[in-house]
N, C-alpha and C positions, 0 to 999 in steps of 0.2 A: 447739538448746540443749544442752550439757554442764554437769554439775554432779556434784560428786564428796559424798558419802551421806553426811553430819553424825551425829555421833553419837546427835542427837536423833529422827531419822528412820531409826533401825536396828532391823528387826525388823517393817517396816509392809511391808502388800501395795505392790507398783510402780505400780498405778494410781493408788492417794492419795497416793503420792508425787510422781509425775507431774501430779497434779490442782494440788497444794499449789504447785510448783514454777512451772507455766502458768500456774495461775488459770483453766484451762479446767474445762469439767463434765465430771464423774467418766462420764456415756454418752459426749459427745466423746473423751477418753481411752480408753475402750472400743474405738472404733471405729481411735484412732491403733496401738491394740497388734493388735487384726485386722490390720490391711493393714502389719503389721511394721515399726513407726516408733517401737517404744520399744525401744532396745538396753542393756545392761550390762556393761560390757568388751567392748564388740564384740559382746556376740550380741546375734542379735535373743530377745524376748524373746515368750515363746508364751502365756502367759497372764498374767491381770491378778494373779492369788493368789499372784504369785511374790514370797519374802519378800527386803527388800534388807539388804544387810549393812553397815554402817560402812566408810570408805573406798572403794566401788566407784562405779566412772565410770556415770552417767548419761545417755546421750544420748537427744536427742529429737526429731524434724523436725514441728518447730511446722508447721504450715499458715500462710501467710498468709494475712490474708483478704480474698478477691478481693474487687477495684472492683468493682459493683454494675452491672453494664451492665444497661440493660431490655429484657427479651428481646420481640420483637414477636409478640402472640398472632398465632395462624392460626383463623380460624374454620372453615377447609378441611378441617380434619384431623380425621375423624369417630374419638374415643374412646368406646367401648364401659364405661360406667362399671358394673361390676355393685352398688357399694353406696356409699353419701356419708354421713357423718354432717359434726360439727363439729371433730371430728378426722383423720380419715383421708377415701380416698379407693381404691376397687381398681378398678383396669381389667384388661381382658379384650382385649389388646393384640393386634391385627392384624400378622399375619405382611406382612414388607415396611417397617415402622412405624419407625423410628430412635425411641431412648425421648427423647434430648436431643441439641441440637447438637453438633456437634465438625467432624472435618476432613471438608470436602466432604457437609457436611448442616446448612444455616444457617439452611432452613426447613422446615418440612413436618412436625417432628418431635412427637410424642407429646406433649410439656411446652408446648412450642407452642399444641397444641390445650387443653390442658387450661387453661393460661393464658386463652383466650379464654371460658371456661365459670367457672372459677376465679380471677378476675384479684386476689384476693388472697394466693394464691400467692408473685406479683412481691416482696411484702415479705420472705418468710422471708430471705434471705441476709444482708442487711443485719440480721435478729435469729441469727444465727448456725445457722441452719438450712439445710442445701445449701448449695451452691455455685452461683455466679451464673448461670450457662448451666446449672441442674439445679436448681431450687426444691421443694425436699419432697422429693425423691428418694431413697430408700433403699437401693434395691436394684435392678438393672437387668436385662432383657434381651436378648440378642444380636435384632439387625435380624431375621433371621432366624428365630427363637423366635417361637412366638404363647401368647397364656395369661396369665397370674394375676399381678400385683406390687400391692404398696401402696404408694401413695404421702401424707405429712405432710402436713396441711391451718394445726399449728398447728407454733411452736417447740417447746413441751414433748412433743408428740406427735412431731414426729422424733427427737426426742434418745431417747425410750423406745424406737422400734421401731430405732436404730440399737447400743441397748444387747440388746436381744432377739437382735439378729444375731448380736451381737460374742458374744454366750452362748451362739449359736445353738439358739435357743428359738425360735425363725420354723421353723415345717414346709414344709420347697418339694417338692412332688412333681412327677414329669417323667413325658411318655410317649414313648417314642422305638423307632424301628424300625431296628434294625442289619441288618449285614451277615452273612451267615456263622450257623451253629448254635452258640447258646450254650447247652453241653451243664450244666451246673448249675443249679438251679432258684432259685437266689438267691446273691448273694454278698456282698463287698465288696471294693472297688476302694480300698487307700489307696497311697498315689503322690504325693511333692511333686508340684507343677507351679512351670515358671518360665518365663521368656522363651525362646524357641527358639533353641540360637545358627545354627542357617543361618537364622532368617528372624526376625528379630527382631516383625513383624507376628502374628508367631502363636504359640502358648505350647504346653511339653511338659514330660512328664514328665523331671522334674531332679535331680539331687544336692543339688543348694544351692537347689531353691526350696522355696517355701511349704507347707506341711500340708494335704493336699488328702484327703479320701474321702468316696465317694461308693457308696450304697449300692444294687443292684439286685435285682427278681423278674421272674423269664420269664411272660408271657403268653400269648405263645400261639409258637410255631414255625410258619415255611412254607418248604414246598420249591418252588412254583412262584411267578414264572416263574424265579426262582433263590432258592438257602438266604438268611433271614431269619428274623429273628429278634425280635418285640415285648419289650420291657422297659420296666416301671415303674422310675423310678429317684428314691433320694432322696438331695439335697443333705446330707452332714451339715458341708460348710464350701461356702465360696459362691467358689471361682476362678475368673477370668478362661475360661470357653467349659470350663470344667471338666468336665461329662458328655460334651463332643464327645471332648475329650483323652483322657481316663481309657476309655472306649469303645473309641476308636482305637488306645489302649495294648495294651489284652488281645485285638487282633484283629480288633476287631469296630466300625466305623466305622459312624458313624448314617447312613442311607442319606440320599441329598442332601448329604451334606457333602462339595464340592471341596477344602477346604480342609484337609481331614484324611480323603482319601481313600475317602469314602463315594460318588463318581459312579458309578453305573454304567446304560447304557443302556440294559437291561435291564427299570428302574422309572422310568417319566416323572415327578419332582416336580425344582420348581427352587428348592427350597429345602429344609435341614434337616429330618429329619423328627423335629422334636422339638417338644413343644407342654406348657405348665406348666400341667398338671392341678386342680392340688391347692395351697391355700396356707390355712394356717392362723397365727393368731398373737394374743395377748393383747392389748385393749383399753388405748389407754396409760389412758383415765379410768376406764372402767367396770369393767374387770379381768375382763372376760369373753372367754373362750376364741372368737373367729369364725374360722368356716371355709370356703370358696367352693370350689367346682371348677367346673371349666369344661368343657365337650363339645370332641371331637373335630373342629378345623374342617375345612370340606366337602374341602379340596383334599385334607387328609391322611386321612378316611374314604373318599376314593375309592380312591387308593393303598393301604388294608388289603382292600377291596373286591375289588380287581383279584389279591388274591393266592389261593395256594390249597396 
């Protein structure tokens, strides 16, 4: 969508103007300015409070909205739900776990199983809630990640917790074991992130990408069987593998990560050593603050175990 700013809509935030224009809701619009889909002369545009001027170009990448396929529950797929009301839903996602279909994972996956526990779920898309192969979905974890997400049970319950993101008012805390001594007892990591251009499969830190920072505190340091280094880390924008990136930026690659040079033989784990501790976030009905954390799974307390 392009539409050039009438004199009557000069001086309002871009998200009600965007809303007015779509017809979409004012959280959906939230979410299109997060993921960089509302532009203004060409930029993109970084928050919703930005005032528009008479005369300037408008663009917008509507979403269409996907055909409705029915996803086929899996009763196989054991979800660890740590809390259910009539709105939400938090799982405590098993490392290994795909959260929803995509390429080369059509079954098995997290949304899957919760469909078969959930099979109301199925309807949200067609109410404009997620996306068809992603029902209620908010916010996801890499396959490899284990830990905390919420997931929408109703429409007006997604649209609030994906306006919480887009404000980032969702607390995501990380616990992750790097490579290397990290000599500073806290910091913060801010660093667009974008597509890699050698490898477009994998994202880095960029010129022209997205607004990324992510903030850390040192836990504990180890020198045996080689320098490592524990860190709590928090989200304060939510990128594509963004703590593996920004980690690997300053040096210090999360131990287990091939893909961003965390292997090393030295520490047997076959997978990230990263695991979402911590998530807190505002009730869309009740307006109460819930909070969950999760324990250390066994693979990954063996591996701090084994250090010294």
């Amino acid at each position: 969508m392009r539409e050039i700013v009438p004199p009557a809509l000069a001086g309002e935030r871009i998200d009600r103007v965007v809303a007015m224009l779509t017809e979409l809701p004012r959280a959906e619009v939230a979410g299109l300015v997060e993921a960089g889909a509302v532009r203004i002369g060409g930029r993109t545009v970084e928050r919703g409070s930005r005032k528009v001027r008479e005369g300037e170009v408008v663009e917008v990448d509507v979403p269409d909205r996907p055909e409705v396929v029915a996803l086929a529950p899996d009763p196989s797929v054991v979800v660890e739900v740590v809390h259910e009301d009539t709105d939400v839903i938090v799982v405590d996602k098993a490392p290994g776990v795909v959260v929803h279909p995509g390429a080369g994972h059509d079954m098995g996956t997290m949304v899957q199983g919760l469909l078969a526990r959930y099979p109301e779920l199925a309807r949200l898309p067609e109410q404009g809630a997620g996306e068809a192969d992603r029902p209620g979905i908010v916010h996801r974890l890499d396959a490899g990640t284990s830990g905390l997400l919420v997931v929408a049970r109703t429409p007006a319950a997604y649209h609030d917790l994906v306006a919480q993101l887009a404000a980032r008012e969702v607390q995501r805390y990380y616990r992750a074991l790097v490579l290397g001594t990290v000599e500073a007892n806290a910091g913060e990591i801010d660093a667009p992130i974008g597509r890699s251009e050698r490898d477009p499969t994998q994202m880095a830190v960029a010129t022209g990408g997205r607004e990324a920072r992510t903030r850390y505190e040192v836990r504990e340091r180890y020198r045996e069987p080689i320098a490592t280094t524990e860190v709590a880390c928090k989200l304060e924008t939510g990128r594509t593998h963004q703590i593996r990136v920004h980690l690997a930026a300053i040096g210090h690659p999360v131990v287990g990560d091939g893909r961003y040079g965390g292997d090393r033989p030295a520490i047997a784990i076959d997978r990230p050593f990263l695991h979402a501790e911590r998530l807190a976030f505002v009730h869309p009905t009740s307006g109460e603050t819930l909070t969950f954390t999760s324990a250390l799974p066994a693979d990954l307390d063996a591996v701090l175990r084994g250090l010294g």
